[in-house]
C-alpha positions as CSV (number, residue, x, y, z in Angstrom):
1,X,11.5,-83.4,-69.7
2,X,13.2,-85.7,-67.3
3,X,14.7,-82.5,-65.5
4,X,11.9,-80.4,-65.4
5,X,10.0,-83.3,-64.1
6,X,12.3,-84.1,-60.9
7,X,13.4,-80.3,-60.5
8,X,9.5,-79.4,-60.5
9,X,8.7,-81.5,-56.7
10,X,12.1,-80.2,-55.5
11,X,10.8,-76.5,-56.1
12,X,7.3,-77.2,-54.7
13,X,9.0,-78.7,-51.4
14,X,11.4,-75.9,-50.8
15,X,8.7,-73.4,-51.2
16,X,6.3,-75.3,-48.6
17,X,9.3,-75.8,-46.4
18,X,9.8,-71.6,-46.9
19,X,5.9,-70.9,-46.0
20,X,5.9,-73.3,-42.9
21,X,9.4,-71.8,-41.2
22,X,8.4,-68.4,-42.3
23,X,5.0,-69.4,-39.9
24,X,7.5,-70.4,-37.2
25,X,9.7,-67.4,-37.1
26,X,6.2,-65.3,-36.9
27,X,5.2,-66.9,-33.8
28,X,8.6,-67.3,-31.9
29,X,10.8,-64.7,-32.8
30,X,8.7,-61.3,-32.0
31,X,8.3,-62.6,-28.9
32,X,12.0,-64.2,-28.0
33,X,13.0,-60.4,-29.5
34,X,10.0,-59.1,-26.4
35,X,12.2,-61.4,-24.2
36,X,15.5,-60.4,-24.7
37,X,14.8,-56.4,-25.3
38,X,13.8,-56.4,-21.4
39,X,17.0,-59.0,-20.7
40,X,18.9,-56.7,-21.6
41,X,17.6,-53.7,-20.6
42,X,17.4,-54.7,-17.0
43,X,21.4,-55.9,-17.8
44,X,22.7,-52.5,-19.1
45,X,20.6,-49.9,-17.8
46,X,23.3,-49.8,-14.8
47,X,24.6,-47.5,-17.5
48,X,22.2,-44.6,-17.3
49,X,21.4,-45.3,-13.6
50,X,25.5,-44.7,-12.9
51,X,25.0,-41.0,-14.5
52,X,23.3,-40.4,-11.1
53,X,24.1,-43.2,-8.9
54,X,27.7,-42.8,-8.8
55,X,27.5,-39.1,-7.9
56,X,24.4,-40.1,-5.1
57,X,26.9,-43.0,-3.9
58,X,29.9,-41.9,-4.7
59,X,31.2,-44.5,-7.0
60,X,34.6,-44.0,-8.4
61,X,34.3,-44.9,-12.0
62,X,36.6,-48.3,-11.1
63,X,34.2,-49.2,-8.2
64,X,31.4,-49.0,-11.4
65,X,33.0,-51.0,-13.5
66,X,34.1,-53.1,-10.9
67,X,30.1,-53.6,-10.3
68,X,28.4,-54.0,-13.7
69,X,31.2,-56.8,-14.4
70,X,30.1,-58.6,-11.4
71,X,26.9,-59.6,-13.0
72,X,29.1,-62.1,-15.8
73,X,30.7,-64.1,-12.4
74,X,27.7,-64.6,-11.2
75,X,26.5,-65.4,-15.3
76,X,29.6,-67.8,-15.5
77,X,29.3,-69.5,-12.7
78,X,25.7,-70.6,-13.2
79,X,25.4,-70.7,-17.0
80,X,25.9,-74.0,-17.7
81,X,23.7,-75.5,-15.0
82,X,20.9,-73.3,-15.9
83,X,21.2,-74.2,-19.7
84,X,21.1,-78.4,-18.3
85,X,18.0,-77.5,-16.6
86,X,16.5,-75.7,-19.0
87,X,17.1,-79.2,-21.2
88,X,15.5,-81.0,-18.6
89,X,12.4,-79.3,-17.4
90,X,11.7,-77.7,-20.8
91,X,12.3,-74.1,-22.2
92,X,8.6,-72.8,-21.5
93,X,9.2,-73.4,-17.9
94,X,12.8,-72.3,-17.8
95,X,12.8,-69.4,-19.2
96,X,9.9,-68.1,-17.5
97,X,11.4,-68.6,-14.0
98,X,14.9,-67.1,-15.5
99,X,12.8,-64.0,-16.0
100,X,11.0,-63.6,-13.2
101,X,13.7,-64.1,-11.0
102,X,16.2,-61.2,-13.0
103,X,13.1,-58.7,-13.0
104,X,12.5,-59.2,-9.5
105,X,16.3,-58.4,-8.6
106,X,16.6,-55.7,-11.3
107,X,14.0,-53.8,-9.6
108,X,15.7,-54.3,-6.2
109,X,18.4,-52.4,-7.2
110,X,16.7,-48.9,-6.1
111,X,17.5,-50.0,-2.2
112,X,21.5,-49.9,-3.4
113,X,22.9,-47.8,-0.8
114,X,26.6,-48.3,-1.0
115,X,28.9,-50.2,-2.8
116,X,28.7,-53.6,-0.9
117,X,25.3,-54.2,-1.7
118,X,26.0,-53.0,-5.8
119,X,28.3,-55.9,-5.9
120,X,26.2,-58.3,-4.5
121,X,22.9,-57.2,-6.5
122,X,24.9,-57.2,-10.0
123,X,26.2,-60.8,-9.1
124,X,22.8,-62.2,-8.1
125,X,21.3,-60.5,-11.0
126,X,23.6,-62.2,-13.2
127,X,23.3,-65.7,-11.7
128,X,19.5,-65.0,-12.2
129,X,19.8,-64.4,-15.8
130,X,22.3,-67.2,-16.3
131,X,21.2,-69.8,-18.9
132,X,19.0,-67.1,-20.8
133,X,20.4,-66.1,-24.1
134,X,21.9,-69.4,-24.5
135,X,19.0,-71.1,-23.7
136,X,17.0,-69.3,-26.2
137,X,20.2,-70.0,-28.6
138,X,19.9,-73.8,-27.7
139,X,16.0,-73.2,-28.5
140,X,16.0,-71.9,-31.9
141,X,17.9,-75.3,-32.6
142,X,14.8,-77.2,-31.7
143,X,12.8,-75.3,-34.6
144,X,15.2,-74.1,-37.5
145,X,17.9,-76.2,-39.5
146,X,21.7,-74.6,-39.6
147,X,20.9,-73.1,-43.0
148,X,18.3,-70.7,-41.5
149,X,19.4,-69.8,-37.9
150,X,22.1,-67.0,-39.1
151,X,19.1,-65.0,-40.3
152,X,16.5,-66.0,-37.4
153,X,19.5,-65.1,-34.7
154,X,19.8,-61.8,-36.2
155,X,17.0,-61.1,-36.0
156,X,16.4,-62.7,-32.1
157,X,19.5,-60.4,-31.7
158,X,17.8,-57.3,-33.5
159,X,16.8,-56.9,-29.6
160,X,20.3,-55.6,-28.9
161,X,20.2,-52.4,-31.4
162,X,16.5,-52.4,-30.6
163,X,17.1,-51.6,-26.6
164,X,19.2,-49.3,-27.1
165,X,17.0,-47.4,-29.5
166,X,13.8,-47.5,-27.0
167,X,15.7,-47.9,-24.2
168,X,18.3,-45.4,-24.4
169,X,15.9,-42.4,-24.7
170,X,13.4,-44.5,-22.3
171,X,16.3,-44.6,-19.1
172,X,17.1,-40.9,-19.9
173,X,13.2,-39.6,-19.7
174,X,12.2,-41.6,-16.2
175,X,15.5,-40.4,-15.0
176,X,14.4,-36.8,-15.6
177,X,10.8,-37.1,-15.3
178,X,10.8,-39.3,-12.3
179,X,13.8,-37.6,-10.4
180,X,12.6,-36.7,-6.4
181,X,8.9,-38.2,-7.1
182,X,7.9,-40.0,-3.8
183,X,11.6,-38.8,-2.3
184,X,12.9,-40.8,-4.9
185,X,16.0,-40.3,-7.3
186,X,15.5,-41.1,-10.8
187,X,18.0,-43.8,-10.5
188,X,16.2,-45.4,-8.2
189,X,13.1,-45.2,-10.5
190,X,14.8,-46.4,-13.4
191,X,15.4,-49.8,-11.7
192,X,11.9,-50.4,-10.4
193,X,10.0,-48.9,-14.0
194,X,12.3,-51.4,-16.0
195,X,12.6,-54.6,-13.7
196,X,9.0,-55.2,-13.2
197,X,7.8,-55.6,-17.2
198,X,10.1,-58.8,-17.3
199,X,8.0,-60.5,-14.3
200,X,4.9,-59.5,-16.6
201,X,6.6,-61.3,-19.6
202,X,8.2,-64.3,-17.8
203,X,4.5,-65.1,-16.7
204,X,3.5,-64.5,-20.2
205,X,6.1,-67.1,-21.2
206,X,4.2,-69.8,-19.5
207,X,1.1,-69.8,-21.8
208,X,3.0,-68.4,-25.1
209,X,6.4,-71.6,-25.9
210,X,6.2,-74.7,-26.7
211,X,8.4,-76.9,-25.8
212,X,9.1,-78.6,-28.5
213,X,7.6,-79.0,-32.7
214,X,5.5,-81.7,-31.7
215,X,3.5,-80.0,-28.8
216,X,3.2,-76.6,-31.1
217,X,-0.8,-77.0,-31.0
218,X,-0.5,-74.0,-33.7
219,X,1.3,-76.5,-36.4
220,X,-0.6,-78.3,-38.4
221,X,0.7,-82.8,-38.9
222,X,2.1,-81.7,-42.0
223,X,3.8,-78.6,-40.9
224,X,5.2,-80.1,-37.7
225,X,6.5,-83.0,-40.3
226,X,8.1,-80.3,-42.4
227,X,9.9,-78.7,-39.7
228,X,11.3,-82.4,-38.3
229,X,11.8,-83.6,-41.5
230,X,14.2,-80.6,-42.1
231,X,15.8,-80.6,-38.9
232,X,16.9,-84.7,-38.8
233,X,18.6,-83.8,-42.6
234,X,20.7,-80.9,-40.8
235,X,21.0,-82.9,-38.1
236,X,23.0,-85.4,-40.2
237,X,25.9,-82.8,-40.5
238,X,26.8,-82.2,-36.7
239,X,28.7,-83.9,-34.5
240,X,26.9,-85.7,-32.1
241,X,27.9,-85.6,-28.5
242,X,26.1,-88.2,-26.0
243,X,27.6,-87.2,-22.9
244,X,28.0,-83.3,-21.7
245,X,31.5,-84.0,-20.9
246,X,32.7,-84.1,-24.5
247,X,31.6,-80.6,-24.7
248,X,34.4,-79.9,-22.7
249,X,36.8,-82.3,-24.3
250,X,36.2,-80.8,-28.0
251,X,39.2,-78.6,-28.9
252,X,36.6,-76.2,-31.6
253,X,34.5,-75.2,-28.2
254,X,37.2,-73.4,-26.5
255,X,38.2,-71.9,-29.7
256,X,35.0,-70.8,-30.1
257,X,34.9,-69.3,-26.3
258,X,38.0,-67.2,-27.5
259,X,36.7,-65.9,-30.3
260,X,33.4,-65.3,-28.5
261,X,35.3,-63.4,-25.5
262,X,36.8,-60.8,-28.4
263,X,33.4,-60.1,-29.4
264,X,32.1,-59.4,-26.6
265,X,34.9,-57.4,-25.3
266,X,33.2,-54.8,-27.7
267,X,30.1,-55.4,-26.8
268,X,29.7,-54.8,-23.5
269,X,32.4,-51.7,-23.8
270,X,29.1,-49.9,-25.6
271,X,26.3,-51.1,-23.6
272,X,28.1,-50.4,-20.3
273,X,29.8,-47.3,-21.2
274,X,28.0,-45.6,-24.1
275,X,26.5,-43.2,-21.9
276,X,29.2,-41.7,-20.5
277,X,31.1,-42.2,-24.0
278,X,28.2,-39.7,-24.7
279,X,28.3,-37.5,-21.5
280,X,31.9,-36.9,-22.4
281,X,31.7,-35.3,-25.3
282,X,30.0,-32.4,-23.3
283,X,26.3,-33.1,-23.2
284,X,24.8,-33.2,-19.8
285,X,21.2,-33.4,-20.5
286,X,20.0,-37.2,-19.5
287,X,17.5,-37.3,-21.9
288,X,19.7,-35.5,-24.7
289,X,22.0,-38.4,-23.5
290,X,19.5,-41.4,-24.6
291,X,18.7,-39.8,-27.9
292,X,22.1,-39.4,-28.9
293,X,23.0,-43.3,-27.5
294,X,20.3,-44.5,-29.9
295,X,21.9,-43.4,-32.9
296,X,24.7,-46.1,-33.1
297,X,22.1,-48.5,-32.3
298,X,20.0,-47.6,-35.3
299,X,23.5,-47.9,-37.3
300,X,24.0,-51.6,-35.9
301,X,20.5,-52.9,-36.6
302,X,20.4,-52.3,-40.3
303,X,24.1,-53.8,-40.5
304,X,23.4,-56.9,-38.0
305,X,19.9,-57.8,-40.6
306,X,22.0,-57.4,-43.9
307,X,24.9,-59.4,-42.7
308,X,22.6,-62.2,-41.5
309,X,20.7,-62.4,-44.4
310,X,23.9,-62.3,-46.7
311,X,25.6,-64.7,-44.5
312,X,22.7,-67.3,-44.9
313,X,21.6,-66.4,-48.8
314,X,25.4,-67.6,-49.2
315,X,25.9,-69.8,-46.6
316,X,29.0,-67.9,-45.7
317,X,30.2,-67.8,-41.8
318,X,33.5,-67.1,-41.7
319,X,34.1,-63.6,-43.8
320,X,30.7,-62.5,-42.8
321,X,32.2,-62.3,-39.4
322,X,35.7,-61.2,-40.0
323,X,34.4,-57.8,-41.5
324,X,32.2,-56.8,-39.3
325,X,34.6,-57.2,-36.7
326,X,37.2,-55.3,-38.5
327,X,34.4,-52.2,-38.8
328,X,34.4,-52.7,-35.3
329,X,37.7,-52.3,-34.7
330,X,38.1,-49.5,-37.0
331,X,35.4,-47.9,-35.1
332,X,36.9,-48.2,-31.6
333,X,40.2,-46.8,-33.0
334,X,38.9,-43.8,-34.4
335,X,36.7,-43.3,-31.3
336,X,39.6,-42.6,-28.9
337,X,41.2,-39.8,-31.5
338,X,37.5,-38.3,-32.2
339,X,36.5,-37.9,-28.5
340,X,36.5,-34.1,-28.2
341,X,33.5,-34.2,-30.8
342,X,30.1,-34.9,-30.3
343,X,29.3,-35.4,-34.2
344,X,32.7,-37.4,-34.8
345,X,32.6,-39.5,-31.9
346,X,28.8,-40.2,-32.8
347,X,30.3,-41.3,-36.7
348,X,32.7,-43.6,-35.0
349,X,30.7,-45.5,-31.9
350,X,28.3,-45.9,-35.0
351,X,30.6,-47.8,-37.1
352,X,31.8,-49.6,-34.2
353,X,28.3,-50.8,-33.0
354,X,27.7,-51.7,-36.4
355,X,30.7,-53.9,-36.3
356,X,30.3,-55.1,-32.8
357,X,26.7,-56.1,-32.8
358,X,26.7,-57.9,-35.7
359,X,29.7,-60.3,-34.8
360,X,27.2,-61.4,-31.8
361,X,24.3,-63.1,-33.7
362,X,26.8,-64.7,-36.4
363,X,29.2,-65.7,-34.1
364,X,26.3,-68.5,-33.1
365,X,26.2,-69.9,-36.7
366,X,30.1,-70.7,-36.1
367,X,29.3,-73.6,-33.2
368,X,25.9,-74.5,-33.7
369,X,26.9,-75.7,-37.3
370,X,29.4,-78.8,-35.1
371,X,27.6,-79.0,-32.0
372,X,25.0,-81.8,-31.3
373,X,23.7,-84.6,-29.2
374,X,23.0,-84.0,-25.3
375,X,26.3,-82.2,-24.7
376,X,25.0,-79.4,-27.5
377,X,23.4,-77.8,-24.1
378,X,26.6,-77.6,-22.1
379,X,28.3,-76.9,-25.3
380,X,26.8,-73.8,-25.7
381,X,26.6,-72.9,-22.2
382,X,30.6,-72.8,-22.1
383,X,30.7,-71.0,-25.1
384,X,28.5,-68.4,-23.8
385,X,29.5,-68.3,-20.5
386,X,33.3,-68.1,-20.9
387,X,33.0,-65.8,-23.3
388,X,30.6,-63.8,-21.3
389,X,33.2,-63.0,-18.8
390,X,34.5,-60.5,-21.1
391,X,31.8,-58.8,-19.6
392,X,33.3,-58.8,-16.4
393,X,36.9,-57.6,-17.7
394,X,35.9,-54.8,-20.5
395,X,33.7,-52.5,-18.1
396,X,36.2,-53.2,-15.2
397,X,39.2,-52.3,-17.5
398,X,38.0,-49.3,-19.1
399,X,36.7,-48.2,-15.7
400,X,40.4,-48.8,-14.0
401,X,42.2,-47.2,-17.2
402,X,40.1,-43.9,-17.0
403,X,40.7,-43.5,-13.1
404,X,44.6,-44.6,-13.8
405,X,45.3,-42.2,-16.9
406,X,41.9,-39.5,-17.1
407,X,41.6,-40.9,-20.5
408,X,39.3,-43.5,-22.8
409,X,42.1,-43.5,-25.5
410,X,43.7,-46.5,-24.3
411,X,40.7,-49.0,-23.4
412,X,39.5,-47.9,-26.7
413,X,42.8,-49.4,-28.6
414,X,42.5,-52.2,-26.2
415,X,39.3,-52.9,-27.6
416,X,40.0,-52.9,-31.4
417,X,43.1,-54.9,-30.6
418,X,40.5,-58.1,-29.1
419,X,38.8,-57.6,-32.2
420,X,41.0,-58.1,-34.7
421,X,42.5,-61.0,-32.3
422,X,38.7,-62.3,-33.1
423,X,39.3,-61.6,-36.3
424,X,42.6,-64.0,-36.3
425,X,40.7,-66.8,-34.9
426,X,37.6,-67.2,-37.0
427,X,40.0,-67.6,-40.2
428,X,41.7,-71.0,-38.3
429,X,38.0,-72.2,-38.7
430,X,37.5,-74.6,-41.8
431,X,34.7,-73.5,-44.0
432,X,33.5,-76.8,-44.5
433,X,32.9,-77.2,-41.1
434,X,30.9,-74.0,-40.7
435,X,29.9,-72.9,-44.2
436,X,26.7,-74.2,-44.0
């Protein structure tokens, strides 16, 4: 009796606490997912536009991947500011004028003429952008405890897999159906069609967040209590940091940046480059192109949800990051000896998507589990941003390799050599910092 009798309330509790955050992850992440889908679009859809814009231009593939790695200097150099800002004038605000600023530049890509003005559009867009993802990372702190955010990233994430789905097959059919309307190339349609929804949403933005569980006019007292009451108990775990400088002086932050910058290595090798992964394997229709680009995307959102749930059900970081990042790996290598086959190479961007994309949203369960206090902001700002400049270096170096050696072979076991160098570094985490 005694044991049914206290065990009883605890059951009750956890189930309320269940009903309110399942109420908060219906409101907020649909539309953080709406948010980021059209983020990143606008980011990689350089990659569709370069299947015409580097003939039009005359790109060399190095001066390409010279230009979409631009956008992560620009990204770097204004991450962390942006993310302190965001802190200050609250997330509503912020991330509504982060959008509307990157949809306005996104669409002003159609007036590139030459290379000069690529480089310069691909670094404002990225310093227009900067402090986005993680700012919305640094928000999903204010509304879920450690023990949920795996799963509620994941899903945030889900946006990743989900562009390229939509947006693959999307940027192939304006590029065909579009091409010479108005005097136009497609290219140039591409950027204007898919930059202007994200002013529409930022402006959305304003009326839909909260800043904050207490102003959530759509939470009842006792929910809002719930959600608080469940927070300040995580909160009790973390380190806190009072200053933003001690971001910078804790030694697990710039681990974290390195493992961050292998992962994303991957990452940004697919979204830049899976196109012309694609077009290499002899198909030369555009829309053909996006169809077939959407299939390791469908892989990787499936993978990215299980992992995230497994990961949180168990309250296991570490090995729920290591594999995927092996499957990654594995997938990169057997990429660069299966790229004289559509149907193989298909198999094996799959299994490396899979592996890639769902490092991303678990990584974030790795720093958010130590970080706290005021310097949590900047904290995850350097994280993100440093890591981020893998973005710069993977499109750049595959680009440079392919012109140097008229092969993808190499970058590819360049690739799955950063990921199992990830790999490496998540095991020097302890798991009683992390497993949480």
């Amino acid at each position: 009796m005694p044991t049914s009798a206290a065990t009883a309330p605890e059951a009750a509790g956890l189930a309320r606490e269940n009903a309110v955050f399942r109420k908060v992850v219906r409101r907020l992440v649909p539309f953080l997912m709406l948010c980021y889908v059209v983020s990143y679009l606008d980011r990689v859809n350089v990659g569709f536009a370069k299947l015409q814009m580097s003939a039009d231009l005359g790109f060399s593939e190095a001066a390409y991947g010279l230009g979409a790695g631009l956008f992560f200097i620009g990204y770097f150099l204004f991450e962390v500011p942006s993310n302190l800002m965001l802190q200050r004038v609250g997330a509503r605000t912020w991330i509504a004028r982060i959008m509307i600023t990157w949809g306005l530049v996104s669409a002003a890509f159609m007036f590139v003429t030459n290379e000069a003005t690529f480089y310069v559009l691909r670094f404002v867009l990225g310093a227009a952008e900067a402090g986005f993802y993680p700012g919305v990372i640094l928000y999903c702190t204010y509304w879920f405890p450690s023990y949920r955010r795996a799963r509620v990233i994941a899903m945030f994430m889900s946006a990743i897999p989900v562009a390229g789905i939509f947006g693959n097959p999307l940027s192939g059919w304006i590029m065909e159906r579009f091409h010479g309307a108005n005097g136009w190339q497609g290219w140039q349609w591409l950027f204007l069609l898919e930059g202007l929804p994200a002013v529409a949403v930022g402006v959305a933005t304003l009326f839909y967040l909260d800043n904050s569980v207490r102003s959530a006019k759509w939470l009842t007292d006792e929910e809002k209590a719930v959600v608080e009451g469940a927070l300040e108990k995580d909160a009790a775990h973390h380190t806190v940091h009072g200053r933003v400088l001690d971001a910078f002086r804790e030694p697990k932050v710039w681990l974290m940046c390195l493992i961050y910058f292998c992962f994303v290595m991957g990452q940004y090798a697919l979204t830049f480059w899976m196109p012309t992964f694609v077009q290499s394997t002899g198909i030369k229709d555009n829309l053909t192109i996006g169809v077939l680009s959407a299939v390791p995307y469908v892989v990787a959102l499936v993978a990215m949800n299980v992992f995230g749930a497994s990961a949180d059900k168990r309250r296991e970081r570490r090995w729920h990051l290591v594999i995927p990042s092996l499957m990654g790996a594995v997938g990169f290598s057997l990429a660069a000896g299966w790229a004289g086959s559509t149907v193989l190479s298909l198999i094996a961007l799959s299994f490396a998507a899979a592996g890639v994309l769902t490092c991303a949203p678990l990584f974030w369960s790795l720093p958010t589990a130590f970080l706290g206090g005021t310097a949590a902001a900047a904290g995850l700002a350097v994280i993100n941003s440093v890591g981020n400049l893998a973005g710069f270096v993977s499109p750049y170096m595959i680009g440079a390799l392919k012109d140097a050696t008229g092969s993808a072979s190499i970058p590819m076991y360049v690739l799955a050599l950063s990921l199992l160098v990830g790999a490496a570094a998540v095991l020097t985490t302890r798991k009683q910092v992390v497993n949480r």
